[in-house]
C-alpha positions as CSV (number, residue, x, y, z in Angstrom):
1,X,-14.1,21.4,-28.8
2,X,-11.3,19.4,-30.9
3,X,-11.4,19.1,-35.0
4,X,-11.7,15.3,-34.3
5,X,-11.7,12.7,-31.6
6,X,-8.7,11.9,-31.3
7,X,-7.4,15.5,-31.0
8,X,-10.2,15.9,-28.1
9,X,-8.8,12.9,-26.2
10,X,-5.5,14.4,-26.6
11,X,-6.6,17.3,-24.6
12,X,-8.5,15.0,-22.4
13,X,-5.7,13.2,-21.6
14,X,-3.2,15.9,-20.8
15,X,-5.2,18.0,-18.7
16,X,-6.7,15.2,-16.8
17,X,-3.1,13.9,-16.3
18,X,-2.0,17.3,-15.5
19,X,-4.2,18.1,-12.7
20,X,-4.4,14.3,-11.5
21,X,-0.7,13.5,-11.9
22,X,0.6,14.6,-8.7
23,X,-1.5,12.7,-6.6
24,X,-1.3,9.5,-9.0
25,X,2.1,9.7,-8.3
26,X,1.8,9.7,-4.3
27,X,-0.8,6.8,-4.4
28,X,0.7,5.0,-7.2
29,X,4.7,4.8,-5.1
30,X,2.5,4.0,-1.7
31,X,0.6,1.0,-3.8
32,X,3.8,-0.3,-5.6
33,X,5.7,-0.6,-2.1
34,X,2.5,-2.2,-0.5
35,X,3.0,-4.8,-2.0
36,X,5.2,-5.7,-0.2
37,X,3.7,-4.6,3.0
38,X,4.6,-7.6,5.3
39,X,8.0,-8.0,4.4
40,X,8.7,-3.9,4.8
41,X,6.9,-4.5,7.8
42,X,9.6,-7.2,9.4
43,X,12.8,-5.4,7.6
44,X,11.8,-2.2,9.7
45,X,11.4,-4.8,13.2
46,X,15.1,-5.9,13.1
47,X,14.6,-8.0,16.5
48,X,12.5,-10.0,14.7
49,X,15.5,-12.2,13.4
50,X,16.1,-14.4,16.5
51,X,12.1,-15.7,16.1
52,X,11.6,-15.9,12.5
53,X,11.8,-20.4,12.9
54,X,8.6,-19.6,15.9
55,X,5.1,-20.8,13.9
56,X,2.6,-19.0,12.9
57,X,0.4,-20.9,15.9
58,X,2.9,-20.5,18.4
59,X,2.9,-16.6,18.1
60,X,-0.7,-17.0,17.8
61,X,-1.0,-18.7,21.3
62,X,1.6,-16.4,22.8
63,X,-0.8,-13.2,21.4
64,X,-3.8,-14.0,23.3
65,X,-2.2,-15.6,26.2
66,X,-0.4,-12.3,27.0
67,X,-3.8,-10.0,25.6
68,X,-5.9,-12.5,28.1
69,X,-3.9,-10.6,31.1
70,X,-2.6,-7.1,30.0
71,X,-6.5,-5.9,27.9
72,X,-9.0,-8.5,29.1
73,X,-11.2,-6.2,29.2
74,X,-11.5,-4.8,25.6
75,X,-14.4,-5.3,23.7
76,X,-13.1,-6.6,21.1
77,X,-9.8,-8.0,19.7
78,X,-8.7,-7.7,16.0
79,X,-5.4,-10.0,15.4
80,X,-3.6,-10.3,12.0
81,X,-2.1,-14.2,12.4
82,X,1.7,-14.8,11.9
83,X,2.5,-16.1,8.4
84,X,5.9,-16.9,6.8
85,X,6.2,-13.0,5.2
86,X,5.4,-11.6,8.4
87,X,6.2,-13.7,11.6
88,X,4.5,-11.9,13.9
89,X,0.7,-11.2,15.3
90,X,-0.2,-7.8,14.6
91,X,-2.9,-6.8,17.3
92,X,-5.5,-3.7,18.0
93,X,-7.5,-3.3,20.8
94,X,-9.4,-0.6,22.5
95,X,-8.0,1.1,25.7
96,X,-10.2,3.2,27.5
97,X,-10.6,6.0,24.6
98,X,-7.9,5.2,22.3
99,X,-6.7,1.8,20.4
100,X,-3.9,-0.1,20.6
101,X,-2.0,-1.2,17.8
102,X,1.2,-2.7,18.0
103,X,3.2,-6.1,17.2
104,X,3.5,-8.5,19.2
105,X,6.7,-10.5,20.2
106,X,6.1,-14.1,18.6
107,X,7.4,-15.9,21.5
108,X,6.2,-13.5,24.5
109,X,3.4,-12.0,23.1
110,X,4.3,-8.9,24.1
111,X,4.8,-5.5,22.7
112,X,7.6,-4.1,24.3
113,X,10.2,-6.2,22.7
114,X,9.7,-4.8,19.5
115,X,10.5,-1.5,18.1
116,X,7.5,0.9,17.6
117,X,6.7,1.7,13.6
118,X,3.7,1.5,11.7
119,X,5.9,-0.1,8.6
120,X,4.6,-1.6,5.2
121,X,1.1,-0.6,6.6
122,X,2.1,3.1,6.1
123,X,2.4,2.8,2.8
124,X,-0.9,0.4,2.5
125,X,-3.0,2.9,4.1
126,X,-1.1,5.7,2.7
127,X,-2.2,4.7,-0.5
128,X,-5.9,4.7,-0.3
129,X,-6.5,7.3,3.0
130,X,-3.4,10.0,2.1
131,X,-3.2,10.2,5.8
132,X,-6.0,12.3,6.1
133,X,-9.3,11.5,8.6
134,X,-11.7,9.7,7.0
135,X,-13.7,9.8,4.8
136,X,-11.6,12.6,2.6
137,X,-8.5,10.9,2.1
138,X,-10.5,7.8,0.6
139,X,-12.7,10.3,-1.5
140,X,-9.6,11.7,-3.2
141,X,-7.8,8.2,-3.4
142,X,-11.1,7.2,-5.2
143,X,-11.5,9.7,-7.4
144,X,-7.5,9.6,-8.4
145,X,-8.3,5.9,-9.4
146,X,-11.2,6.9,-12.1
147,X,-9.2,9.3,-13.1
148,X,-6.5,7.3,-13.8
149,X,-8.9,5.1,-15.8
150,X,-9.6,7.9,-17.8
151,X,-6.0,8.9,-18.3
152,X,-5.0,5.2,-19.9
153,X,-8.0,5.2,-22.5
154,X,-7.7,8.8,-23.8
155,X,-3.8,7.8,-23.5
156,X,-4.4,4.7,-25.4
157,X,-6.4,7.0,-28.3
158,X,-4.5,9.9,-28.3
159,X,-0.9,8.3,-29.4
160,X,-1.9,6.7,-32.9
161,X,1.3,4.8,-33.3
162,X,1.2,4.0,-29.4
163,X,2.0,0.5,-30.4
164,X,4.1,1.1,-33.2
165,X,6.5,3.4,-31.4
166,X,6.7,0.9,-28.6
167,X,9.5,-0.3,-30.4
168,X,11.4,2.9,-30.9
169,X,13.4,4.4,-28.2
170,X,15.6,7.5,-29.6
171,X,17.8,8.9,-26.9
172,X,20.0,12.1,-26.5
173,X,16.7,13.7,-28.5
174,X,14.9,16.0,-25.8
175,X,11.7,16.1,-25.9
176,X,11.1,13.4,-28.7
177,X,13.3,10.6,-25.7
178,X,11.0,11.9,-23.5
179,X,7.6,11.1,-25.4
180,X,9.6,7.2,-26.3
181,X,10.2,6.7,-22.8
182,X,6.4,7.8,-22.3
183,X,5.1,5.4,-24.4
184,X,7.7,2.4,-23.8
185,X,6.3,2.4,-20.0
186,X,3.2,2.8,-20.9
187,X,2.8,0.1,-23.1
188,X,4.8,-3.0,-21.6
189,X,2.7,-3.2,-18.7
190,X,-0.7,-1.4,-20.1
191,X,-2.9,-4.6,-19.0
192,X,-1.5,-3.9,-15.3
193,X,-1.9,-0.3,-15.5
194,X,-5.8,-0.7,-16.4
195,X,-6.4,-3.4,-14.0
196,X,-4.8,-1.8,-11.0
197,X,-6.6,1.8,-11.9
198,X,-10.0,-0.2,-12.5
199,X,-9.9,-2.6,-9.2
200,X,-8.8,-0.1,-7.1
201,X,-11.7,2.8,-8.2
202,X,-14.1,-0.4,-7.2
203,X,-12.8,-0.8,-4.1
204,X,-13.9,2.6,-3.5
205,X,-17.1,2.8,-5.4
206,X,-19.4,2.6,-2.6
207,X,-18.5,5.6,-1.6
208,X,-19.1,7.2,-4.5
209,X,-22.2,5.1,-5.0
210,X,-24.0,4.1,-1.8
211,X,-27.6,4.4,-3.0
212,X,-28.4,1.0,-3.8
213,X,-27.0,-0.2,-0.3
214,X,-28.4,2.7,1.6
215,X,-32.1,2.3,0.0
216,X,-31.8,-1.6,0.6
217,X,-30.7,-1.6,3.7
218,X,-31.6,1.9,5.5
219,X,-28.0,2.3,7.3
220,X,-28.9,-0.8,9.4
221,X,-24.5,-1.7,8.9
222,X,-25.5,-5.1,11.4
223,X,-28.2,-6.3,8.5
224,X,-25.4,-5.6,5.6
225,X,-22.4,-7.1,7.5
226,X,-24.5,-10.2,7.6
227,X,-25.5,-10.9,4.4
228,X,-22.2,-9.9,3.4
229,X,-20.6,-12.3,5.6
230,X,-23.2,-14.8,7.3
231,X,-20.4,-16.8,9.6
232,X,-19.9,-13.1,11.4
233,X,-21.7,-13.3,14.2
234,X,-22.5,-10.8,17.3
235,X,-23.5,-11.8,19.9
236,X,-23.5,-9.4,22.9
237,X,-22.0,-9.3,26.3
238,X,-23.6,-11.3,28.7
239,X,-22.5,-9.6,31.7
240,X,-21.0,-13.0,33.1
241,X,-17.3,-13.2,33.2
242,X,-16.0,-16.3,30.9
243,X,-12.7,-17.5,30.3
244,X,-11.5,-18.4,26.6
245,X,-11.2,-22.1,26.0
246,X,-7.2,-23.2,25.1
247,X,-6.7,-21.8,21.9
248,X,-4.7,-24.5,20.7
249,X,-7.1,-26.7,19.8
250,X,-9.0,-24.1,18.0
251,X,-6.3,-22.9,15.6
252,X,-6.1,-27.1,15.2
253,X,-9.8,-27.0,14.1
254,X,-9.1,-24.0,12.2
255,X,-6.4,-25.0,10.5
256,X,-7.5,-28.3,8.7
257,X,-10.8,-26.5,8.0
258,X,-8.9,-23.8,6.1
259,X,-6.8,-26.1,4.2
260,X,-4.9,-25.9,2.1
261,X,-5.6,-21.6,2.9
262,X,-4.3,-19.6,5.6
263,X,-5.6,-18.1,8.2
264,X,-5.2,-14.1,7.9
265,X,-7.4,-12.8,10.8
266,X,-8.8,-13.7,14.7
267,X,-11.7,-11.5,15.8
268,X,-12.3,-12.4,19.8
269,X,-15.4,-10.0,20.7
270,X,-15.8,-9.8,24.3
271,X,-12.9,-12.1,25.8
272,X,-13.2,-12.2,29.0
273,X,-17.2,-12.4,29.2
274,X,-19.4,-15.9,28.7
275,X,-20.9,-14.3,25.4
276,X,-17.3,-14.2,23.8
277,X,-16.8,-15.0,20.0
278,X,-13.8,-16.1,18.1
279,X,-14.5,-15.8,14.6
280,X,-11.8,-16.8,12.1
281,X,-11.1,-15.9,8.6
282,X,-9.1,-17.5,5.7
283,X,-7.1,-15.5,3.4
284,X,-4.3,-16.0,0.3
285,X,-6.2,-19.1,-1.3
286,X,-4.4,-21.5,-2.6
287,X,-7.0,-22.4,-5.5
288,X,-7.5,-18.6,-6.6
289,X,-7.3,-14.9,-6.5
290,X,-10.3,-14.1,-4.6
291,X,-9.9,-13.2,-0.9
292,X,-12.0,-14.2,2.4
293,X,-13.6,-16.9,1.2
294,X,-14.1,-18.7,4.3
295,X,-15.4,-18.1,7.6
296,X,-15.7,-19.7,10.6
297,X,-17.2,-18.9,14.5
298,X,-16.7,-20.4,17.5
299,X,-18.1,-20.0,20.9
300,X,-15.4,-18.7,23.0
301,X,-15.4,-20.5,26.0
302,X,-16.3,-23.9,25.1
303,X,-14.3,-23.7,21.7
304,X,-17.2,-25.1,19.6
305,X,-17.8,-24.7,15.7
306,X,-20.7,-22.2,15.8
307,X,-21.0,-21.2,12.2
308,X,-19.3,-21.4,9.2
309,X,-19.3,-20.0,5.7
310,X,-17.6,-20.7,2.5
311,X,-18.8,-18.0,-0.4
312,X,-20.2,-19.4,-3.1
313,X,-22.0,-16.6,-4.5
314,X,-21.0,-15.4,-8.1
315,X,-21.2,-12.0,-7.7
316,X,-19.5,-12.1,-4.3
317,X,-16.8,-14.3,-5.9
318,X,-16.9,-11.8,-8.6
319,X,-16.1,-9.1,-6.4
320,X,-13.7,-10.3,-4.6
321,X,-12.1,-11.8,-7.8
322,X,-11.4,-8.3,-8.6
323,X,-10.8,-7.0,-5.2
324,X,-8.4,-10.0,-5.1
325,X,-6.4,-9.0,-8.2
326,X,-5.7,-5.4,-6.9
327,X,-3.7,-6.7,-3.6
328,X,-2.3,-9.5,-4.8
329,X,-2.6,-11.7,-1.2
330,X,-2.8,-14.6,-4.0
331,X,0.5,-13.9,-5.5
332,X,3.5,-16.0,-5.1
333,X,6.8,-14.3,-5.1
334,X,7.9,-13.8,-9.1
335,X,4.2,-12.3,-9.3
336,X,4.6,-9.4,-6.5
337,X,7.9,-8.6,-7.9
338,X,5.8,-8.0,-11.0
339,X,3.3,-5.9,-9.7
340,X,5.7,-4.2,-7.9
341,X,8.1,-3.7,-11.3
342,X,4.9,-2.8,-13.0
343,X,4.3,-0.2,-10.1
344,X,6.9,1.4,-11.0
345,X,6.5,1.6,-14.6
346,X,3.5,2.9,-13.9
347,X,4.9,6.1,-12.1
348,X,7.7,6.2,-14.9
349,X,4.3,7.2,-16.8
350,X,2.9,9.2,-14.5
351,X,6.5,11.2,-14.3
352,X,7.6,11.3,-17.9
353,X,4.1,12.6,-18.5
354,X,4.1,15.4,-16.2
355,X,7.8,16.4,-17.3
356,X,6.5,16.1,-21.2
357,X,3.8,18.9,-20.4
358,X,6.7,21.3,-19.2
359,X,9.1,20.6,-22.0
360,X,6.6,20.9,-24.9
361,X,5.8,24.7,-23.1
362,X,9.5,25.9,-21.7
363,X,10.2,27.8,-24.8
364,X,6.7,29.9,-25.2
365,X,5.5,29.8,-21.8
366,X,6.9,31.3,-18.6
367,X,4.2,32.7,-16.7
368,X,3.0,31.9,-12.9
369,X,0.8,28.9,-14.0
370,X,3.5,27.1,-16.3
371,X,5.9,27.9,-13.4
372,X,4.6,26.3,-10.8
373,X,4.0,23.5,-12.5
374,X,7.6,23.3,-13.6
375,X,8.9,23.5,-10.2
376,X,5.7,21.3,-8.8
377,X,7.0,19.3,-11.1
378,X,10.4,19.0,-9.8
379,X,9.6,18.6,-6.3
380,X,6.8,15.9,-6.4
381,X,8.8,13.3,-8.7
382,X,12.0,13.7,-6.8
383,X,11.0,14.4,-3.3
384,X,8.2,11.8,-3.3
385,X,10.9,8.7,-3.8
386,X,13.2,10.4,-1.4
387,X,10.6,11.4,1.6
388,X,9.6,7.3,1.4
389,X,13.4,6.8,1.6
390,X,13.5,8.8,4.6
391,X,10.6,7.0,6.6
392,X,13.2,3.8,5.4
393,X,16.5,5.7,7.3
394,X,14.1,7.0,10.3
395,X,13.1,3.6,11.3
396,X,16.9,2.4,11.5
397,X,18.5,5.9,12.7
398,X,15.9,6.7,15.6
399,X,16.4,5.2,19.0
400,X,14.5,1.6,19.1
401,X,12.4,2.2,21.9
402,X,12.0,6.2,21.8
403,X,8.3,7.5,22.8
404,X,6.0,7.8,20.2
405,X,8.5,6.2,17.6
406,X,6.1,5.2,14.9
407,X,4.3,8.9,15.1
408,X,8.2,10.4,14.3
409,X,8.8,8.3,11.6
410,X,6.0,9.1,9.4
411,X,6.5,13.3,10.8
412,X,9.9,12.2,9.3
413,X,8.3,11.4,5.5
414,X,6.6,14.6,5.3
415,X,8.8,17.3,6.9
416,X,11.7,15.6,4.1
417,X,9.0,16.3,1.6
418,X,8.4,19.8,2.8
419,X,12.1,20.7,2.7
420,X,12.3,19.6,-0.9
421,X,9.4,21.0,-2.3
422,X,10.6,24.2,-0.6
423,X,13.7,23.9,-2.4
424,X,12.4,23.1,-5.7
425,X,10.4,26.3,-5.2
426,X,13.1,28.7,-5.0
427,X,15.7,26.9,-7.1
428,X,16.5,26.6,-10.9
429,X,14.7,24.0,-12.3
430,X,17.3,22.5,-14.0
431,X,19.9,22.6,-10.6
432,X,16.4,21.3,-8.7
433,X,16.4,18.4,-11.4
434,X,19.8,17.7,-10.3
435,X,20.4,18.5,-7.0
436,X,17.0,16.6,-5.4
437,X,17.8,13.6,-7.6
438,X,20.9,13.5,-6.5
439,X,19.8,13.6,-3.1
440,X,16.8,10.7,-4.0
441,X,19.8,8.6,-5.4
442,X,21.8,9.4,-1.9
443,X,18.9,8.6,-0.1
444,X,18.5,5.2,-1.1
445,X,22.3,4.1,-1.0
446,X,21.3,5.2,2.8
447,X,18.5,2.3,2.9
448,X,21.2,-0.2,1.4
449,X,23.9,0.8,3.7
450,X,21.4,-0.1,6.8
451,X,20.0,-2.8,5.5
452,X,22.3,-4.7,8.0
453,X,24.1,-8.5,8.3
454,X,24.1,-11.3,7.5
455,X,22.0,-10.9,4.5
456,X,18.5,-12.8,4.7
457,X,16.3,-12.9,1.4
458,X,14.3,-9.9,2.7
459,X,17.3,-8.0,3.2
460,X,18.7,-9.2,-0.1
461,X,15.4,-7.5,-2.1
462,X,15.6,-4.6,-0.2
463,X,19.3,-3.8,-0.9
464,X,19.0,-4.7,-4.8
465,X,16.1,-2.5,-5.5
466,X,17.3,0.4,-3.2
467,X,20.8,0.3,-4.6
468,X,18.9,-0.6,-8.1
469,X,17.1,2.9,-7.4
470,X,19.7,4.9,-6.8
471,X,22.1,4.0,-10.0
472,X,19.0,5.3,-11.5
473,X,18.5,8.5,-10.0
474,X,22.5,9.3,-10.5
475,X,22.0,8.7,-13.7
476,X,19.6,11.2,-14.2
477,X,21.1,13.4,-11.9
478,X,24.0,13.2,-14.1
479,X,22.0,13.9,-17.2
480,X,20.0,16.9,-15.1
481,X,23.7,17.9,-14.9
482,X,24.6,18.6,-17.8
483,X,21.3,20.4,-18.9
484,X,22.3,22.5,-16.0
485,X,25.5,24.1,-17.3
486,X,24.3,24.5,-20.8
487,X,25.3,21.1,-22.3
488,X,22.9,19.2,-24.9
């Protein structure tokens, strides 16, 4: 134990940052460039610029007519509607043992006209699953999130002058710039930092805390689904072959039902049998920050209003208040460039922190521990910017229509990751520092180059901030530099 408090949350908040860091790091990138999922999602589906005037209804239509004849016979399909930041239906269905996911053209309705990558939903699933089967990759992702709750109060304690020294930035001064820098990004966007670490370990907390639900309901997930959602019906197959009613008309009804919301999701169960289901379900509300408030059913083949559900509960809205805030589906653009600018402060954090543990020890402390972390270090805050640049430059540089396309791509994130760590292992740290930043700042000139012509608003964001990014990371290549040849 500490002398006093504050000296205890000091240690508290290193070691916890120390051991958490790395992985904070990894899901806090993934989160910042989720938030722009959609719109990463149609820069990295090129094609897409001859049918980005085709509505949202009219890709809709095209969806199901072409699912009606190429997988009427899956159970069940899940449909992500065209909006204005993603023109395009994204669909998954079951074939035989394996699912389907792909998008769909928004004229034809049909896959094969666009290329083959998993997108902004890599880094949206990235974020929470760490690419690893489930439940594990959400078990970690959720306890990286308290953690990181933990790191921002000990962090808010542990620097007295936190505030104070918000206002001071000393550079050319080592270690002392270092510590500014720490605290400057820490503190401009501490209300962010706290919400995003808070709503994000809730979205997980029933994994860490499923008594209540299992006790209640006694794993019967049908009972649960319902009272969390009592518009979702299911309604099994009859057995009788049906025909779905013109979806036209239903997206009509939809539509001025929703208003003035969007729709976000079609669920068809069963669509080729008598029993089939269409449930619908509104999203980015115009009113507020809570998501899925509304919910509708309709009989499949007649097309008629089965049930419908707006949520009106307070701790429902409650929770998806908060689950609202933490993806930002509310946000118009200015407010997802701030989350996303607040993102990245938040890994600034994350990074100067974990390069503060290894300057306060270089000069008394060289043994195995201290130098793996250095070179740890090194590798994760450099290579993790440049292996997301790479999945960037594989979705441009790979054929278009190559077999298992979206697979390579995300191979392509973590064999560049591999290579670097590799190198930061066997290298100086101070020529890692330089070289591997060097190569992050290359990396995302690469991104700008492709980004392509004429320039559309979505290309526009994407060059700024990947040009943006790699100023920066020449710049502290530059700086690395010099450390590396014995300059101050």
């Amino acid at each position: 134990m500490k002398p006093t408090f504050r000296a205890c949350m000091a240690w508290l908040h290193t070691w916890s940052g120390l051991v958490m860091g790395w992985l904070l790091l990894v899901i806090t990138l993934a989160g910042t460039l989720s938030v722009f999922r959609p719109e990463i999602s149609t820069w990295m589906r090129p094609e897409l610029k001859a049918h980005m005037a085709v509505s949202p209804d009219a890709a809709t239509q095209a969806a199901i007519q072409w699912l009606s004849t190429h997988a009427a016979h899956a159970p069940t399909w899940y449909l992500e509607a065209a909006n204005s930041r993603a023109p395009y239906v994204q669909a998954l269905w079951e074939d035989g043992q394996t699912y389907q996911d792909h998008a769909l053209d928004p004229q034809t309705g049909s896959p094969s006209l666009l290329r083959e990558t998993r997108g902004g939903e890599f880094f949206y699933r990235f974020h929470f699953e760490l690419q690893l089967p489930y439940p594990w990759g959400r078990l970690m992702a959720g306890i990286a999130a308290m953690a990181l709750v933990l790191i921002l109060l000990t962090g808010i304690v542990a620097h007295k002058r936190i505030f104070l020294d918000f206002f001071t930035f000393r550079p050319n001064k080592g270690q002392r710039s270092w510590l500014d820098a720490h605290n400057l990004l820490g503190v401009v966007a501490l209300p962010f930092h706290l919400m995003i670490a808070f709503t994000g370990a809730l979205t997980l907390a029933s994994m860490f805390m499923p008594w209540g639900l299992t006790t209640l309901y006694h794993q019967d997930f049908a009972a649960l689904e319902h009272d969390f959602n009592p518009a979702d019906m299911d309604r099994p197959a009859s057995g009788k072959a049906g025909t779905l009613a013109p979806i036209g008309p239903v997206l009509a009804d939809i539509k001025q039902r929703f208003a003035p919301n969007d729709l976000i999701r079609l669920t068809i169960s069963n669509p080729s049998d008598a029993s089939s289901i269409i449930m619908a379900v509104a999203g980015q509300n115009a009113s507020g920050v809570g998501v899925e408030t509304h919910t509708l059913s309709y009989d499949g083949t007649t097309g008629k209003l089965l049930a419908e559900h707006i949520e009106k509960r307070p701790i429902m809205g409650f929770y998806r208040f908060l689950y609202g805030l933490h993806v930002a589906h509310f946000a118009p653009a200015f407010t997802r460039w701030l989350y996303f600018l607040s993102g990245l402060g938040l890994a600034g954090v994350i990074a100067t922190g974990l390069h503060l543990w290894t300057r306060k020890r270089c000069h008394r402390e060289r043994g195995l521990g201290f130098l793996l972390v250095e070179r740890l270090n090194v590798g994760m805050i450099t290579g993790t910017p440049t292996a997301f640049a790479a999945f960037f430059l594989a979705n441009r540089l790979l054929p278009p229509f190559m077999a298992n396309r979206a697979q390579i791509e995300i191979q392509t994130v973590f064999g560049v990751w591999a290579i670097l760590l590799l190198y930061a292992a066997v290298s100086p740290p101070s020529v890692a520092w330089r070289d591997l930043m060097s190569v992050a700042a290359l990396a995302c000139l690469g991104v700008t180059f492709f980004n392509g012509l004429p320039l559309t608003s979505l290309q526009l964001g994407v060059g700024v901030t990947a040009f943006s990014l790699a100023c920066l990371f020449f710049y502290t290549a530059r700086r690395m530099g010099r450390s590396a040849i014995g300059q101050p």
